[in-house]
N, C-alpha and C positions, 0 to 999 in steps of 0.2 A: 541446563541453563535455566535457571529463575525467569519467568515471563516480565519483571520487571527489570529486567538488567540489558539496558542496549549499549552500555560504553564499556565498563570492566570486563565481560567474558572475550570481547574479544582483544581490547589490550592486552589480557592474558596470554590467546592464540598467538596473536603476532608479535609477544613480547621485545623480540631479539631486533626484529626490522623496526619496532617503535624506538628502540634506543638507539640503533641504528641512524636512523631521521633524527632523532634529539641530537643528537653526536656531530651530525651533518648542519644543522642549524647551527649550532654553537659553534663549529668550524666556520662557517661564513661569516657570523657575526666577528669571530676574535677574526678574523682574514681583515673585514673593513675598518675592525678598529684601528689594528693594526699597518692595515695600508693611509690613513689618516695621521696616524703616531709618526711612522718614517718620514711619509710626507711633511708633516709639517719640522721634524727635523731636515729634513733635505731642503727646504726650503731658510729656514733661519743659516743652517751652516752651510750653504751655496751664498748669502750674504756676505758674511765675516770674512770670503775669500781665502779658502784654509791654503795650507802651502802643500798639501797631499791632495791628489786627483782622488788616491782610495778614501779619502773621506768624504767625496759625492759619491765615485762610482758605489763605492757598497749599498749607502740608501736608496740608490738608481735603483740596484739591482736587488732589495729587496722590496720595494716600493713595485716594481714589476712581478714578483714572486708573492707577496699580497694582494696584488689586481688579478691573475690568476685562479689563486688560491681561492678569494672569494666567487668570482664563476662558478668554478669547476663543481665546487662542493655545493652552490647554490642550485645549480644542474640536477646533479644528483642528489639533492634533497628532493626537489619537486615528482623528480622520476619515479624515486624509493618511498615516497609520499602519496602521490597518485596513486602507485599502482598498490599500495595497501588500504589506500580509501575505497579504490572502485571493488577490490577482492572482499572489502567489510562493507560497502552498501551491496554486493551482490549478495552474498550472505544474507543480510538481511532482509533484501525482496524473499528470498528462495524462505524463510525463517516466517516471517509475515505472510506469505503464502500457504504455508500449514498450518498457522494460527486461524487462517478464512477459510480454507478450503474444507474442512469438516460441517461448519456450518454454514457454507454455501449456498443452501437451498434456502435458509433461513435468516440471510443477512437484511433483506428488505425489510424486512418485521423487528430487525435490531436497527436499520441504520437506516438513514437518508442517502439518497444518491449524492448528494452534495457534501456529505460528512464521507463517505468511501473517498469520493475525490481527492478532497482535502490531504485526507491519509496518504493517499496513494503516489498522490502529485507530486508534496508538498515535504510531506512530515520526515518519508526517506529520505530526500534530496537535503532536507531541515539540516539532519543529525549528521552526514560529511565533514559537514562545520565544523560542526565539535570538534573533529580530530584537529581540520586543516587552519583554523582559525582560533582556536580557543587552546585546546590539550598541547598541540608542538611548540606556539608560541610560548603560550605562558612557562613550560619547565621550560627552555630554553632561556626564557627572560631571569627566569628565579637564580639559573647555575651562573648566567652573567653577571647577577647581580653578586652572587657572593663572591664571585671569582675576583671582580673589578675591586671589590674592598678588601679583601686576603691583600691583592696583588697591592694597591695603593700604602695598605700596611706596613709595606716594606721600606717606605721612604717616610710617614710621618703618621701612625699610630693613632694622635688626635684626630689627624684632619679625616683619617680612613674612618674614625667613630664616627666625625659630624657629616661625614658624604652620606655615611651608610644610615643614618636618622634624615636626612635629606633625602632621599633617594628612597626611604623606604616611604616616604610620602607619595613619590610618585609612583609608584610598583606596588604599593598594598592600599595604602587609604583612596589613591585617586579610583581605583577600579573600584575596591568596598562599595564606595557613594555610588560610585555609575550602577551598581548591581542595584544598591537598593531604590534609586531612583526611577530607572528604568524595568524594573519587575512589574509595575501595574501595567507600565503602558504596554511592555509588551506581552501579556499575558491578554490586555483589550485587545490589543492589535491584533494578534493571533485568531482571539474569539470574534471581531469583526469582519475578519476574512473568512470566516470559516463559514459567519453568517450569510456574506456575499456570495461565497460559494454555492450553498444550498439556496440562498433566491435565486440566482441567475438559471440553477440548473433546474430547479421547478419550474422557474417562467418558460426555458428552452421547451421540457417536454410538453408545458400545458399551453404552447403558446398560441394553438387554434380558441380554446376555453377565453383566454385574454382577448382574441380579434374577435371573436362571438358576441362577448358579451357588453363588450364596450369599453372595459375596463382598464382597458392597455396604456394611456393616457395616468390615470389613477396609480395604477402598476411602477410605470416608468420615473414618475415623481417621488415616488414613497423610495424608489430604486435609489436611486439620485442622489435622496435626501440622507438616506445611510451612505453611499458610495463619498458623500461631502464630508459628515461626521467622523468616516475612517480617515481621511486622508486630513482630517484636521488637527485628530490626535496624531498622524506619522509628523505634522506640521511640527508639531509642540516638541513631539521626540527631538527633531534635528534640531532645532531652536537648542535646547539644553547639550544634544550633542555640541552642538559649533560654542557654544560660552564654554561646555568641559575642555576643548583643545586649546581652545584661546587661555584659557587660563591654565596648560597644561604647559603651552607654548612659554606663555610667561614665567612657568616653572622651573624651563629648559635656560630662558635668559638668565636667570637668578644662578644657576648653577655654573653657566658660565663665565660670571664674572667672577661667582666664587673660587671659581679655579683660577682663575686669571691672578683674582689678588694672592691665593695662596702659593702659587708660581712665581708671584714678582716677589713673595718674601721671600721665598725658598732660594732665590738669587741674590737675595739682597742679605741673607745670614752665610752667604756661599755656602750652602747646602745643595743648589741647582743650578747647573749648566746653565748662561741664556739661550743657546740653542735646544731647549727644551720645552722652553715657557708656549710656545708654538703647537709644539707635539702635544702635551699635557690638553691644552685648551681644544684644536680640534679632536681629541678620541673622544669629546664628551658627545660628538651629534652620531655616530653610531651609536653609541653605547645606549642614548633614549632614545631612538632607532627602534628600539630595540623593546621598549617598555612605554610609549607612548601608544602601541597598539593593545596596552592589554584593557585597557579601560571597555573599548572597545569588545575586546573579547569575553569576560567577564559579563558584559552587558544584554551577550546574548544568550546568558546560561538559562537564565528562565524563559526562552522561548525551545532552548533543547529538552526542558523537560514536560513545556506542555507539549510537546510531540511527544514524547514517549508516555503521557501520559495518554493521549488519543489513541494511542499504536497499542498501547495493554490493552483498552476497550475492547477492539475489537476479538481478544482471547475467547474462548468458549472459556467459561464458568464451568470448574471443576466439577465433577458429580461422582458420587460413589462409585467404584469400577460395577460392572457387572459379574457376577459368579460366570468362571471360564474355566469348560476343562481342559487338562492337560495338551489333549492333541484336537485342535479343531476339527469339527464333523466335516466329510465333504457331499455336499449336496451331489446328490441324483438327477444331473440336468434332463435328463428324460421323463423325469416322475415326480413335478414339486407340487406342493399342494400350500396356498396360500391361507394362513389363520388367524383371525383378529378373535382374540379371547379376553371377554370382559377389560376392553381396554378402556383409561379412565387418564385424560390428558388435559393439562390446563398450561396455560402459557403464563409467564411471571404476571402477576396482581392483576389477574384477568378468571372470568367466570370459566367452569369447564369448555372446551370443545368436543371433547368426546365423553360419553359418560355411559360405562358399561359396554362400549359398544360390540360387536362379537358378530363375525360368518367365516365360511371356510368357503375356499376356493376349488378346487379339486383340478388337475392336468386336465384342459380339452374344454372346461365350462367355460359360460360366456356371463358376466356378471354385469350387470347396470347399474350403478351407485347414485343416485339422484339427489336433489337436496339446493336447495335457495343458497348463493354467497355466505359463508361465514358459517355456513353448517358443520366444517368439518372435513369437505370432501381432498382437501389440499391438504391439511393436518397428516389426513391420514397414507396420503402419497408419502409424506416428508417420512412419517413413521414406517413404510416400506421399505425405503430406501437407508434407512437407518440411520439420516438424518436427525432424528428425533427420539428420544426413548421414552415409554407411555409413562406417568404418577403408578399405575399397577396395572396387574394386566401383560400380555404378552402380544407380539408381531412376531409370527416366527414363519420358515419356510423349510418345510418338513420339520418340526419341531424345533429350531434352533432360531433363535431371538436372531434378527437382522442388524441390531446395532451390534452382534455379536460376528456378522459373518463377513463383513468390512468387504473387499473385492469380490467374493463371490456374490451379492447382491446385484453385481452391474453383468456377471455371468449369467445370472438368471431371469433379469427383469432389465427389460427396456422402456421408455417412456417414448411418447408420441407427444409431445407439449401443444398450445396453444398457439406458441409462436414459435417452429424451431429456427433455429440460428443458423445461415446460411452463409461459410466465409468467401472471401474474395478471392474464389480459383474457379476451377473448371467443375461441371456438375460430374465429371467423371471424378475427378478428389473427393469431392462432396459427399458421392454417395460410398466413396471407397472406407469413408469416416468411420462406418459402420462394422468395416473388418481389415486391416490394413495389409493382410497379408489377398485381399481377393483379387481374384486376375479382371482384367480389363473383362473377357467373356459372364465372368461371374455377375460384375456391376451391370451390365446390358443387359441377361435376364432377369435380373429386379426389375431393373427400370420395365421390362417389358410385362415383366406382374404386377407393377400400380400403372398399367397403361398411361407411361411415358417416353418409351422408346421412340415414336413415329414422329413425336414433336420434336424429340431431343435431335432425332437426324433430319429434322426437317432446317433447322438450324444452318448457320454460315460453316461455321465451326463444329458443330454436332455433340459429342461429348467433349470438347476441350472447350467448349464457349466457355467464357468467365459469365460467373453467375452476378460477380458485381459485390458491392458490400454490402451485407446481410440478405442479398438475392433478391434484390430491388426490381430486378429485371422481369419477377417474373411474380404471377400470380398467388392471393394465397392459397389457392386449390392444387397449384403447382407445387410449391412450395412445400408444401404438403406431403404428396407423395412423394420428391425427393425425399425428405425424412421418413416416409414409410419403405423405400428402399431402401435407406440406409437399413431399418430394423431387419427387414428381411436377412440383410449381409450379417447382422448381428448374432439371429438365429437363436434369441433366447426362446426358454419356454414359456416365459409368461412378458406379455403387453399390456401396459398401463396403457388407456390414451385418457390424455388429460385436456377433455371440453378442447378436442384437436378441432374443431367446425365454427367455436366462436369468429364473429365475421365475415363468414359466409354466405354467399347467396345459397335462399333454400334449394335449386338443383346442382347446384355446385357442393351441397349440404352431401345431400342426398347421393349424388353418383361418389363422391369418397367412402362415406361408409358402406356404400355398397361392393366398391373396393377391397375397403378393407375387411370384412369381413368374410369377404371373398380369397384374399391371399394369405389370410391367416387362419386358416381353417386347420383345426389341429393343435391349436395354441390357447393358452388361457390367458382369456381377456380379460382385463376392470377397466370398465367403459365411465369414467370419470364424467356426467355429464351435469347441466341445470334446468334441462326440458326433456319430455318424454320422444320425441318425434325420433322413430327409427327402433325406439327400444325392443321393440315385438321381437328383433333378432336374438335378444341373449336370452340366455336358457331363464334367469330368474334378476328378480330384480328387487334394490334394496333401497327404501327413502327412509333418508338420512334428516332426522330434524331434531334442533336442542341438543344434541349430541348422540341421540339415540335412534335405535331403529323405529322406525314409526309404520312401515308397510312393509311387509317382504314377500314374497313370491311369483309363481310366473307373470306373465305376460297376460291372459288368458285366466288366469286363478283371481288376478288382481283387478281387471276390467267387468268379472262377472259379479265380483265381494264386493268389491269396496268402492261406494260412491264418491268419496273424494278423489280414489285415484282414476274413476273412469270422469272425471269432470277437467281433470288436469291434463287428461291426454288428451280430449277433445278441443280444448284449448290449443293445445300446441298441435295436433294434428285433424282439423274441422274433419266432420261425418259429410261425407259428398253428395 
């Protein structure tokens, strides 16, 4: 499937139940034309007083066999309709969800929180339309149309030309115009919302920075003063909407009298029943029933494609495959040894982040990555995790490139985040996250090797307390070591912790790492940090600046060498 194709592949899949639904439309509609056509015969010749009861009862009883008819099929269009919209927008979540989840780590650097939204909200829920308001109605309107003027042809040839030149004004030209009048606005409209979106969701996360600073006042006007602008163009949209109906309406009059006159002649050259003239005139208010929504429909086609146009965005950009052999290598989870060789990475029309960079990891070392914001040190996570592939240069684990080894990466390496994410269950789920097959006994000794067990049973609830949403309930030093149990459960051979202590009080600093250094003993570390305080622990250590190595070795090698790195640890760790 083409990354730009979200309406044709799957009318393909579901060819049979879409004609199915068309079928089913165009059955309700001829159902109500038809129940209006008897009708209005049942009613003329219940006038004239026929001298036969069977010439009511039969229009009774088809007049009842079209009221019906039209339910029944109307039912089951909705049913056979729905349940192919909700199967082609699950598709689509499940479709969109592979299109992000490769670059996952890397969406914040491509998107706005306020543009994911949008997408996510907005843009799937957009494209249902398509099916349920624009694609069944319109072929449904178009097969009516032709059918109405075939069928008409049979009683007067002319007047079937001038309906079907009349009619095609209302079924092709009225929509034409709406399409093209309405393409700016709502292409603005679109992109005003989208704008909303992304202020609203900026001001939410920054909204302490706004009460700080004063500026919320400031903020809220300028909010305002867009939130008035959008709704002024939706203003202008309906305004043209309501004059298209009104004059569409007028459209439907004109048509009516046309019939009317061409029905009183058709009686008056006795070529038509008077008990017809009745029937003729009412099937015209189904029949534009039926084509007075397509203007409408039509109208909303260029807001179905700037959603699919936002929903491409978010695709990873094709890249050359990588060279792959035949049968994938399988790592040595016992023995992995982690390698950055002359690796050389820059992000689109951006200066290098890494440039040449290069160490090896070896099973059991304890490594400290240092390095100010924007050095690199996250780049190079992304590039572990195979996230990311270098400009040249290699990330491999035991020799094999990581964007090469797709699931075995999460076999080998675990991350300890910044912030880890805590959902809303029991800390016993929480930390079971880490191995889903581990027995309740298993999760209780983790928790009892990042010294959390005493607290967790000190608890109302103990291990089944809900942690709350995102683990609000509980500290970030707690917080904490529930995710260092999870990795425990995980049991890979190498742990990334990525600047896990940012916002930390410094002994709350201090007793984690001493933790964790302490339960992971055996394990290869990359101690992802942006100050030196604690670093004495890992065997060697590497500062990371401009993209390059700029200091590398011990603890001890580097305190007695090198004066800038013994002035930086004194900074972050005072001489007592």
């Amino acid at each position: 499937m083409k990354k730009e194709e979200w309406i044709l592949p799957y009318m393909k899949q579901n060819a049979r139940l879409f004609v199915l639904v068309i079928f089913l439309g165009a059955v309700t509609i001829f159902s109500a034309a038809f129940l209006m056509f008897t009708s209005g015969f049942l009613i003329s010749k219940a006038a004239t007083r026929p001298e036969n009861i069977l010439l009511i009862y039969v229009p009774i009883v088809a007049v009842r066999t079209f009221g019906i008819a039209r339910s029944v099929s109307r039912y089951v269009e909705r049913l056979v309709g729905h349940h192919i919209i909700l199967k082609i927008v699950s598709d689509m979540r499940v479709r969109l969800y592979n299109m992000l989840e490769p670059g996952a780590l890397m969406l914040r650097s491509r998107f706005r929180t306020g543009d994911m939204l949008g997408i996510l909200s907005e843009d799937i829920e957009h494209l249902q339309d398509a099916f349920l308001k624009t694609i069944f109605p319109a072929i449904s309107a178009l097969l009516l149309y032709a059918v109405s003027v075939i069928a008409l042809g049979f009683f007067s040839v002319p007047f079937a030309i001038l309906l079907a030149l009349y009619l095609f004004v209302l079924v092709v030209l009225f929509p034409v115009v709406s399409l093209l009048v309405t393409r700016a606005k709502n292409a603005k409209l679109k992109s005003g919302r989208n704008v909303l979106y992304s202020r609203l969701t900026d001001a939410v996360m920054g909204v302490s920075d706004w009460m700080f600073s004063g500026r919320r006042h400031a903020f809220i006007d300028s909010y305002e003063k867009e939130e008035y602008d959008w709704f002024e163009l939706e203003r202008k949209k309906q305004r043209f909407t309501r004059w298209r109906d009104f004059a569409a309406q007028c459209f439907v009059a004109g048509l009516i009298l046309l019939m009317l006159f061409w029905t009183a002649g058709q009686h008056a050259d006795g070529e038509l029943a008077k008990t017809m003239i009745a029937a003729f005139v009412l099937v015209v208010f189904p029949l534009t029933e039926a084509f007075l929504p397509l203007s409408d429909a039509l109208g909303e086609v260029p807001g179905y494609q700037d959603s699919i146009k936002r929903m491409n965005k978010v695709a990873p950009q094709p890249e050359a495959p990588l060279t792959k052999s035949a049968s994938e290598p399988r790592l040595d989870l016992q023995d992995v040894t982690l390698s950055f060789r002359d690796v050389v990475f820059s992000y689109d029309n951006s200066s290098q982040v890494l440039n040449r960079f290069s160490f090896t990891l070896r099973q059991g070392e304890k490594m400290a990555l240092l390095g100010r914001s924007g050095s690199g040190k996250s780049t190079s996570l992304a590039l572990i995790e195979g996230a990311l592939k270098p400009d040249s240069g290699s990330v491999t684990l035991n020799g094999v490139e990581t964007a090469l080894l797709k699931d075995q990466v999460a076999d080998a390496v675990a991350v300890l985040n910044q912030k880890p994410h805590l959902f809303d269950t029991s800390i016993l789920n929480n930390i079971r996250l880490g191995n889903g097959e581990a027995s309740d006994e298993d999760v209780r000794r983790a928790a009892k090797q990042v010294k959390l067990h005493d607290y967790i049973e000190s608890l109302p609830d103990g291990y089944h307390t809900s942690v709350q949403e995102t683990g609000i309930r509980f500290s970030g030093g707690e917080r904490q070591r529930i995710a260092l149990a999870r990795i425990l459960l995980q049991d890979t051979p190498i742990i990334i912790l990525d600047e896990p202590t940012v916002g930390l009080d410094p002994i709350t600093e201090r007793e984690l790492m001493e933790t964790v250094f302490e339960v992971l003993k055996g394990k290869t570390i990359l101690w992802i940090t942006h100050h030196l305080a604690g670093v004495e622990a890992a065997d060697k250590i590497v500062f990371l600046e401009n993209g390059k190595t700029e200091m590398e070795g011990t603890h001890e090698e580097l305190l007695a060498a090198n004066e800038r790195y013994r002035r930086l640890y004194h900074l972050d760790v005072p001489v007592k």
